[in-house]
N, C-alpha and C positions, 0 to 999 in steps of 0.2 A: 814216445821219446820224451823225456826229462829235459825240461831247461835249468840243469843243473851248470853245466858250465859251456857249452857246443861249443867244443870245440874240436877242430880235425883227428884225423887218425894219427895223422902227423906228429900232430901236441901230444896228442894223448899218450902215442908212443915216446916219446920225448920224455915225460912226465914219467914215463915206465921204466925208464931208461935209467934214470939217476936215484932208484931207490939200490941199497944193499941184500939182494936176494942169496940166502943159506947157501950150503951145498947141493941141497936139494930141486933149487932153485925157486925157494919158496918165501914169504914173508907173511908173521904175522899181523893181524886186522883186528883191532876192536871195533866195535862195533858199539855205540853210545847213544842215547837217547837222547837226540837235539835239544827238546825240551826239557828234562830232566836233570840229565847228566847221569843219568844209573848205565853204568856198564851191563849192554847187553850179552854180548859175546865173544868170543875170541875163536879166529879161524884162520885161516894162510890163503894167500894168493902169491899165485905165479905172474907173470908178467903179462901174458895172455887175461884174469882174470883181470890184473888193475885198469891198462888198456878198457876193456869192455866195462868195467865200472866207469871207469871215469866218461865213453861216451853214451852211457845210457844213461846214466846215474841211477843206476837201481843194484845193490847189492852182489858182485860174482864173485867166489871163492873158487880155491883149489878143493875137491876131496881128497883127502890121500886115504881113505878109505877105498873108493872107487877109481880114484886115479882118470878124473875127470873133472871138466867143470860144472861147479853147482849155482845155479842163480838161486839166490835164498826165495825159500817160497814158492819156488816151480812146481811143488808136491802140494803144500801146506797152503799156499796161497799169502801165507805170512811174509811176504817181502818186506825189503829194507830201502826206503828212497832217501837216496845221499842228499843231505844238506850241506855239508862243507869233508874236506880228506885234509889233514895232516901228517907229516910226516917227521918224526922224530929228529933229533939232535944226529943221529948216529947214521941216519936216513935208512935203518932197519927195523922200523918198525911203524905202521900205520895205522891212523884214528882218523875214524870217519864218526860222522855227526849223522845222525840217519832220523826217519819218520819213519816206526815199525809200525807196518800195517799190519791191522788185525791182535793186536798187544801183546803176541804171543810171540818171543825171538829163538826160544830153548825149544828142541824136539821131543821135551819131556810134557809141554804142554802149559809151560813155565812163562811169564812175561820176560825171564833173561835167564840166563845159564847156572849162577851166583848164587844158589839155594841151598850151596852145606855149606854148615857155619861150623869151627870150630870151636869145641866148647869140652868141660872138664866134668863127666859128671859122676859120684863115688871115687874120684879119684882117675879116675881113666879118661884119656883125653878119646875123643869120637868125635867125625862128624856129622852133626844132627842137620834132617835137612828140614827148611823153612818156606813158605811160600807155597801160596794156593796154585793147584793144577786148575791153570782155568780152561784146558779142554784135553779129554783124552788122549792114547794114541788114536783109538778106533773116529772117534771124531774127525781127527784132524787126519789122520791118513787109512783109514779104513783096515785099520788093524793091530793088534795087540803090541806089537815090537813094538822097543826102543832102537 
């Protein structure tokens, strides 16, 4: 357990309580590199997710992929440990300040998500992508998928 904030279920629910969750009942989460400030990723959590972030302090998301929760890293071992959570103007939208362990935050094997750049090149706009894969899929999850 994280001595990130210990605080109750109570709080935490509290804290969970007064963010503006979608229709879906979902909110986005960036995810930011403490030290840095490089935007690592962006993902949504449900109320159940922020809850459990905020009493572990180690990164949970909604997948709406699987339609489940994802502790970042439960696969990859690439966890995300909260240094501070914000909560926008509009209180629909959240930044967390995090320590990504193992440097790797993108499932692409990426240190963050952020690797197409838009750019013009002959005349055609594309997005080119940038940034070293510093470890496979197969590496990091034992096989070829993204």
């Amino acid at each position: 357990m994280s001595d990130f904030l210990q605080i109750s279920q109570t709080e935490a629910e509290k804290l969970a309580d007064a963010i503006k969750y979608d229709d879906s009942g979902l909110v986005p989460a960036i995810a930011q590199d403490a030290q840095t400030g490089q935007n690592l990723m962006l993902a949504y959590m449900n109320h159940e997710a922020v809850v459990q972030t905020l009493l572990t302090g180690t990164a949970v998301y909604w997948s709406r992929s699987r339609q489940k929760l994802w502790c970042k890293g439960e696969t990859s071992g690439h966890t995300q440990n909260i240094k501070s959570i914000s909560l926008d103007c509009d209180a629909d939208c959240i930044l967390m300040q995090v320590e990504q362990i193992g440097g790797i935050a993108c499932h692409t094997g990426r240190a963050h998500c952020y690797f197409r750049i838009a750019t013009v090149a002959d005349g055609q706009a594309q997005w080119q992508e940038q940034g070293e894969i510093l470890k496979s899929n197969e590496e990091i999850y034992g096989k070829s998928s993204q």
